[in-house]
C-alpha positions in Angstrom: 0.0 0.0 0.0 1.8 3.2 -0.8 0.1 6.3 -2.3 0.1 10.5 -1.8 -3.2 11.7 0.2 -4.0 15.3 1.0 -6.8 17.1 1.7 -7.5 20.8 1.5 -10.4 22.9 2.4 -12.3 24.0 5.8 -14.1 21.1 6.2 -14.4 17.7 8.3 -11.3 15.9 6.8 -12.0 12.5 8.6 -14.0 10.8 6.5 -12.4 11.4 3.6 -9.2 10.3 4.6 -10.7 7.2 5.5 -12.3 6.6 2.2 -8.6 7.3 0.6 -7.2 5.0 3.0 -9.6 2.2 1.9 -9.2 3.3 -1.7 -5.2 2.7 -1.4 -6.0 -0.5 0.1 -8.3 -1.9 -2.2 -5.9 -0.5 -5.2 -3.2 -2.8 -4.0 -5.3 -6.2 -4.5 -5.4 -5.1 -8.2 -2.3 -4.6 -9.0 
């Protein structure tokens, strides 16, 4: 699992880092 996440803005960040999170891990069954 490696990847670049970054979020930007004034809102809650949480949950999207989570969904990145499980988006890099799913990614790496793939590949």
């Amino acid at each position: 699992m490696c990847g670049i996440v970054g979020v930007l803005g004034d809102h809650e960040a949480s949950p999207l880092l989570v969904q990145a999170l499980a988006r890099l891990e799913y990614r790496g069954y793939d590949s």
